[in-house]
C-alpha positions in Angstrom: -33.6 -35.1 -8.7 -36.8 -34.0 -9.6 -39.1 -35.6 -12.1 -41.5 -34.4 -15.1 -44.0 -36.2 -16.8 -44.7 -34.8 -20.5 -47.5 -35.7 -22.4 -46.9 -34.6 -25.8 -50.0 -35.6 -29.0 -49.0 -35.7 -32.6 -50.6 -32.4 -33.3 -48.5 -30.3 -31.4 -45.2 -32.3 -32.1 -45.8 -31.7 -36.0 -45.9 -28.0 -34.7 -43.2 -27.6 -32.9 -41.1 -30.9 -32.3 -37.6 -29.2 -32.3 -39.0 -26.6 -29.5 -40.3 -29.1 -27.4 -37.2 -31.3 -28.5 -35.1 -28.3 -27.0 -36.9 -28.2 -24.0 -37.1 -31.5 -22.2 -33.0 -32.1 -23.3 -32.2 -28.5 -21.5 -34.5 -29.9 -18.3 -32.3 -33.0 -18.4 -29.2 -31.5 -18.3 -30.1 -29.3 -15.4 -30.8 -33.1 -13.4 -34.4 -33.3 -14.0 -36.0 -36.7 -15.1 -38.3 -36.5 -17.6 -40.6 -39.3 -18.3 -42.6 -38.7 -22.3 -46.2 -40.0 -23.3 -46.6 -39.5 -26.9 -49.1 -40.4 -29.4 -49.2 -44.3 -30.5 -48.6 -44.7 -34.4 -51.5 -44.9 -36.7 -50.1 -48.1 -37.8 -48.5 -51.2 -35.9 -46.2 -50.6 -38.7 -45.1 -47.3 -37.9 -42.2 -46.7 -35.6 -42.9 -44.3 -32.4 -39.7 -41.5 -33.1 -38.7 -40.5 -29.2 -38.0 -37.2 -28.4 -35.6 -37.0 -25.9 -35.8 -40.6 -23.9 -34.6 -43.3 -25.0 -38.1 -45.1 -24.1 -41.2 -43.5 -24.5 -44.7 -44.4 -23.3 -47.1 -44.4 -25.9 -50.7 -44.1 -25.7 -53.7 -43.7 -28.1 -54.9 -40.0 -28.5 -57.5 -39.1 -28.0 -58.8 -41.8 -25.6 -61.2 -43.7 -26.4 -64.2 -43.2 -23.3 -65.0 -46.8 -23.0 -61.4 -47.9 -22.7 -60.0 -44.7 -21.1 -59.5 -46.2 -17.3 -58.3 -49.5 -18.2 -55.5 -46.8 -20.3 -54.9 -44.8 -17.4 -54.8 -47.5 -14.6 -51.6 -49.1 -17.5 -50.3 -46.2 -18.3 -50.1 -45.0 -14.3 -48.1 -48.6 -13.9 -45.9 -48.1 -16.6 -44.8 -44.3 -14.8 -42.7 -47.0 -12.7 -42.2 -46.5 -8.6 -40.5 -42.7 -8.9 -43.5 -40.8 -9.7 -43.0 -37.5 -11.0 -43.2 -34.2 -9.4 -45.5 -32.9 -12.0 -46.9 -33.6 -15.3 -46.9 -30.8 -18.1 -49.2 -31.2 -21.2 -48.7 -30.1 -24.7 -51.6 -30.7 -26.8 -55.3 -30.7 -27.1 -55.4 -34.4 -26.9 -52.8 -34.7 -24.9 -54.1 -32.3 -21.8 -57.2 -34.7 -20.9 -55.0 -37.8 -20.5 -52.3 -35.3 -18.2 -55.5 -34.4 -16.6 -56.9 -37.9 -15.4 -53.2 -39.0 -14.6 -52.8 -35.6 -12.9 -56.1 -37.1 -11.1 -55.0 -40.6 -10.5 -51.2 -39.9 -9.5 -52.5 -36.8 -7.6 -49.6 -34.5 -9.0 -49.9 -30.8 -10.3 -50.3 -30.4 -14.0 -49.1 -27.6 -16.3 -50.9 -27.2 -19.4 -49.5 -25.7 -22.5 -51.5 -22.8 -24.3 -50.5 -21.5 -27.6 -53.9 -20.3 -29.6 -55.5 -17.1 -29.3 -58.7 -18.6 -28.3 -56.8 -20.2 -25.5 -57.7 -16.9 -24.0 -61.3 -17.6 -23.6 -61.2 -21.2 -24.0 -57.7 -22.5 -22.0 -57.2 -26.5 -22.9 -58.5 -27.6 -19.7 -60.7 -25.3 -17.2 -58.4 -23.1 -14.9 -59.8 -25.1 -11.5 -58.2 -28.3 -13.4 -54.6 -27.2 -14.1 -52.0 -26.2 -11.8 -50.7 -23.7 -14.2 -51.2 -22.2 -17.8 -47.8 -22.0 -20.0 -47.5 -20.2 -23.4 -44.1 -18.8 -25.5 -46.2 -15.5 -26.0 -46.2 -12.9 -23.3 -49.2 -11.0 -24.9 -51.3 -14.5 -24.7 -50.1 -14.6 -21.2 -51.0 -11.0 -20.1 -54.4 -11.3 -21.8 -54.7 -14.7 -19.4 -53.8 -13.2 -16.4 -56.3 -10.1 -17.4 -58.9 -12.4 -17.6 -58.0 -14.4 -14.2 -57.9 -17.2 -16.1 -55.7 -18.6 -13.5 -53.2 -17.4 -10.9 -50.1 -18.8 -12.6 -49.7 -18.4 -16.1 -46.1 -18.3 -17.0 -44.3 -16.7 -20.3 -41.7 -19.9 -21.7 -40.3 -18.9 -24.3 -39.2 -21.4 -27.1 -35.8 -21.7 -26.6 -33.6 -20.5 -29.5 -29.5 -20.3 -29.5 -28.9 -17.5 -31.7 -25.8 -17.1 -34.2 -24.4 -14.5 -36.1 -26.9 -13.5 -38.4 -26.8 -11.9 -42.4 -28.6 -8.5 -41.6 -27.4 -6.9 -45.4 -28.7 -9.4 -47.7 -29.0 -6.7 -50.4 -26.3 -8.9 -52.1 -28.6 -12.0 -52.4 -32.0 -12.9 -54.5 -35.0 -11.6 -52.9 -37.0 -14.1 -51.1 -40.6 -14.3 -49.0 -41.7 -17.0 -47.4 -45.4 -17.1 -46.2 -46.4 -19.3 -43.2 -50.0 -19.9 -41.8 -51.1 -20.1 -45.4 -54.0 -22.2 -45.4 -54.7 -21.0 -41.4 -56.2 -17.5 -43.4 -57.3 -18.3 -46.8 -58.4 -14.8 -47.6 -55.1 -12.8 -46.2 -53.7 -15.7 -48.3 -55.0 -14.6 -51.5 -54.9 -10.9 -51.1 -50.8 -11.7 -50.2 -50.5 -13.5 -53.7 -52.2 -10.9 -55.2 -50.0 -8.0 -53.6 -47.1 -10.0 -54.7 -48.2 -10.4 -58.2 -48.2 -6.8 -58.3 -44.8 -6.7 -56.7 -43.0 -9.0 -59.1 -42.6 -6.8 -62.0 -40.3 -4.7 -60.2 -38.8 -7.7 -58.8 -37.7 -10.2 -61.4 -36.0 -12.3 -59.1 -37.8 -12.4 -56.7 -38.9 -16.1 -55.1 -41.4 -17.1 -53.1 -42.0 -20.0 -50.2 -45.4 -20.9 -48.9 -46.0 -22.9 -46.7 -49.4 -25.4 -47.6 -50.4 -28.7 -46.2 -53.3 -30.8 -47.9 -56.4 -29.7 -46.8 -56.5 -26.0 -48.8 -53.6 -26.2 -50.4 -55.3 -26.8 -54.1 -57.6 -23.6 -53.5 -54.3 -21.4 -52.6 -52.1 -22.9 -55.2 -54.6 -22.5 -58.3 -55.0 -19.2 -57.0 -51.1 -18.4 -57.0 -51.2 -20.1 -60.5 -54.1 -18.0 -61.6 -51.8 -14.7 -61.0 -48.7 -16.5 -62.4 -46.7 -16.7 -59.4 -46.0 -20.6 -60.0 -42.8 -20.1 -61.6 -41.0 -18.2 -58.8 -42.9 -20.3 -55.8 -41.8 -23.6 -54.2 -44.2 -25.2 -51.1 -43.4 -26.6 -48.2 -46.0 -28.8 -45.6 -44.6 -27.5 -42.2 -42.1 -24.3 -42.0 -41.4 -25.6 -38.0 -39.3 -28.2 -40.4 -37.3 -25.7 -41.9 -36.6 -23.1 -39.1 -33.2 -22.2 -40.4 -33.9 -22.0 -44.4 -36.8 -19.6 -44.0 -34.9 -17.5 -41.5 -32.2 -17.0 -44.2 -35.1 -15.1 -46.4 -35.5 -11.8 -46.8 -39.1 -11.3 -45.3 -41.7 -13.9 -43.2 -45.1 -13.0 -44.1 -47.7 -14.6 -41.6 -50.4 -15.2 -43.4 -52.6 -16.2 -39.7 -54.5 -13.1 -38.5 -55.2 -15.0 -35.2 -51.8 -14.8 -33.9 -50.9 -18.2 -32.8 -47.4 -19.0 -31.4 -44.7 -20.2 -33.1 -40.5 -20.6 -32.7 -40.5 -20.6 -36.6 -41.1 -16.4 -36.3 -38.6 -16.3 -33.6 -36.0 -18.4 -35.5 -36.8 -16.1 -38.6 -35.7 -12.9 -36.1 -32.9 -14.5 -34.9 -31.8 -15.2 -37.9 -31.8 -11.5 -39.5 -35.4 -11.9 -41.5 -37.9 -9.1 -41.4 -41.5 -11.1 -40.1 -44.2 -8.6 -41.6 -48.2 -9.6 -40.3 -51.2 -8.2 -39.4 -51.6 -6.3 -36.0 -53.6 -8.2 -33.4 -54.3 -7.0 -29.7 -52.7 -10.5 -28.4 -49.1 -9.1 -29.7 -47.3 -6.9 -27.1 -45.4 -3.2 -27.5 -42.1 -5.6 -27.9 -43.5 -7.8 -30.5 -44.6 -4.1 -32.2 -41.0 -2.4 -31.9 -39.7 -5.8 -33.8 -42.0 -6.8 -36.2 -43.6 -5.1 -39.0 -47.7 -4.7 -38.2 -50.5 -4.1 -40.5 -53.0 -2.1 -38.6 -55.0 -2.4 -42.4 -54.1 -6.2 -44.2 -56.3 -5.3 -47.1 -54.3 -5.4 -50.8 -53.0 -2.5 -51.1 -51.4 -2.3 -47.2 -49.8 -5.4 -48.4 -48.2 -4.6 -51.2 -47.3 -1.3 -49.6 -45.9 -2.3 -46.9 -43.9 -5.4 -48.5 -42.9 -2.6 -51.4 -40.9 -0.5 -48.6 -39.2 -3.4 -46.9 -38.1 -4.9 -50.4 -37.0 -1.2 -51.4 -35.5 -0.1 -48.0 -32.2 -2.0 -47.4 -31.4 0.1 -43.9 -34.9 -0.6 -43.0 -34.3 -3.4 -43.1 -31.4 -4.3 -41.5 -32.2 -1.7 -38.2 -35.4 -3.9 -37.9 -33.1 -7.3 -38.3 -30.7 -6.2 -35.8 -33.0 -5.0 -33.2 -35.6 -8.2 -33.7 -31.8 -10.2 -33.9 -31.2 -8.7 -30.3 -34.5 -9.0 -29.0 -34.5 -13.2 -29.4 -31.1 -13.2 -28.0 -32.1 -12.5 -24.7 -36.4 -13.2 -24.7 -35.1 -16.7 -26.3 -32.1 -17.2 -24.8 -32.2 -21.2 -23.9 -30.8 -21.0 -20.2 -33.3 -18.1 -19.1 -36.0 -20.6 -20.8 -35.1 -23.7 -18.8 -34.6 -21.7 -15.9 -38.1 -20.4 -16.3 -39.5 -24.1 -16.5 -37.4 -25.3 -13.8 -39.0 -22.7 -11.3 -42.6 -22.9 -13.1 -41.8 -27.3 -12.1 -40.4 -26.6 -8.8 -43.4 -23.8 -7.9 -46.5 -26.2 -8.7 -44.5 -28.9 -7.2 -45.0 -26.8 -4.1 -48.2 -26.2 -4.4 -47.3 -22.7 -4.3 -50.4 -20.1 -4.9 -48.7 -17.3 -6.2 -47.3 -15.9 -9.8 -43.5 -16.8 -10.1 -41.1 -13.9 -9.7 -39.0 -14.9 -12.6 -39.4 -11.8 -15.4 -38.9 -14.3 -18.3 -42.1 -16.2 -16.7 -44.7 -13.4 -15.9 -43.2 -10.2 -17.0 -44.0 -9.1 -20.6 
């Protein structure tokens, strides 16, 4: 039985817990070992929530330099006698303490990438990691155009999908908006599209996604335009995968285009996801997805205008972005992909897996 070491800092877990949740339960049950590192609590008080063992190592994050060896030395003893295979990072904290146990345990290391200026600026330097893995096949393309590094492979989050509600012409309009404070200007010129919008929707409600550290600037705004009456916030929309999916359109507020399964959920789930156009997304995410080549006001409100107006728009884009996550999503391709990605560093192999769901677009 093989064996995985993930690292995993609080950062990334408030991102996308229930992905990476997904993940190292489908490795398990296809009789891989997975040892977890996550982030110790603030507090002594606070209790450290596992993910999928029943006992995690824990581990401040990030380390602090004048303690760091004494941490790694402990946290190398605590791995136990069955070292693993390899040791997969998700997190910018979390990648330099996979890299000095990847260091100390000599193992291979895979290290997650999931921003857009992961591109140009990986986690850890290429020579350091064994392998680059990111959900987006554009981010990965781009990588590999670069030669960021021989092996970057495309995991997808894993997503089971079920029947979805393509004709929702029958329910209360809804948008939610994620990335919201990521983009404070596509933020406001959103609200502002919307405010326009309303009149001819009276019903029509509106979720936005805000955590604390611009959330007064975007809400005073939204009240400003006298949207407050129809909106309701929420801190984290990775929380609420299923709800938002259930709307009728996902505006992503993020021009930067950084991964995330709450988009992918959204598709599966029959909701139109309408953003602007970056070069990161690929001809796939373009045939089922609506793009702004122009995000200025007036795109906006055009653009959300049609979809609200367009019922069989709307449901040929839901059905084809509804098949397109069943099978780029679908949870055994992903753990197969991160089986073989485990199993190829593991090997020290030098060259780009096979797999299409790994390296294909």
């Amino acid at each position: 039985m093989m064996h995985v070491l993930v690292i995993i800092d609080d950062a990334r877990r408030a991102q996308e817990e229930q992905s990476i949740k997904d993940m190292l339960l489908g490795i398990q049950e296809a009789d891989m070992q997975v040892t977890e590192i996550l982030q110790s609590p603030e507090s002594s008080r606070d209790e450290l929530v596992r993910l999928s063992t029943d006992s995690p190592l824990q581990t401040p994050m990030p380390l602090n330099w004048i303690l760091k060896r004494r941490i790694i030395d402990s946290l190398s003893r605590e791995i136990g006698r069955t070292l693993p295979d390899a040791i997969i990072a998700f997190g910018q904290f979390a990648t330099p303490i996979a890299h000095e146990l990847a260091i100390s345990l000599e193992l291979p290391l895979v290290v997650e990438c999931w921003e857009t200026d992961h591109i140009r600026r990986p986690p850890l330097r290429p020579q350091m990691a064994s392998a680059f893995a990111t959900a987006s096949s554009g981010l990965a393309a781009a990588m590999r155009e670069r030669n960021e590094h021989h092996l970057v492979a495309t995991t997808p989050y894993p997503i089971e999908v079920v029947n979805a509600d393509f004709d929702k012409t029958d329910q209360p309009p809804s948008i939610a908006i994620i990335d919201a404070e990521s983009d404070i200007g596509n933020t406001r010129r959103i609200l502002e599209s919307l405010a326009e919008i309303v009149p001819a929707h009276p019903d029509l409600h509106l979720f936005i996604e805000l955590g604390t550290s611009k959330s007064n600037v975007v809400w005073r705004h939204a009240e400003s335009l006298g949207l407050l009456e129809r909106t309701s916030s929420f801190s984290n929309a990775s929380m609420l995968r299923p709800l938002l999916g259930d709307c009728t359109l996902m505006l992503v507020a993020n021009s930067t285009c950084c991964t995330r399964s709450v988009i992918d959920e959204a598709m599966a789930r029959g909701c139109v996801v309408l953003r602007p156009d970056h070069p990161m997304l690929t001809s796939s995410d373009r045939a089922h997805q609506c793009l702004l080549t122009e995000s200025d006001k007036g795109g906006w409100i055009r653009a959300i205008e049609n979809l609200l107006s367009d019922s069989d728009r709307r449901t040929r884009l839901a059905e084809m972005a509804h098949d397109h996550v069943r099978q780029q999503n679908d949870p055994n391709r992903v753990i197969s992909t991160w089986k073989q990605l485990i199993h190829e560093v593991s090997a020290n192999s030098s060259y780009p897996l096979a797999n299409a769901g790994t390296t294909g677009t």
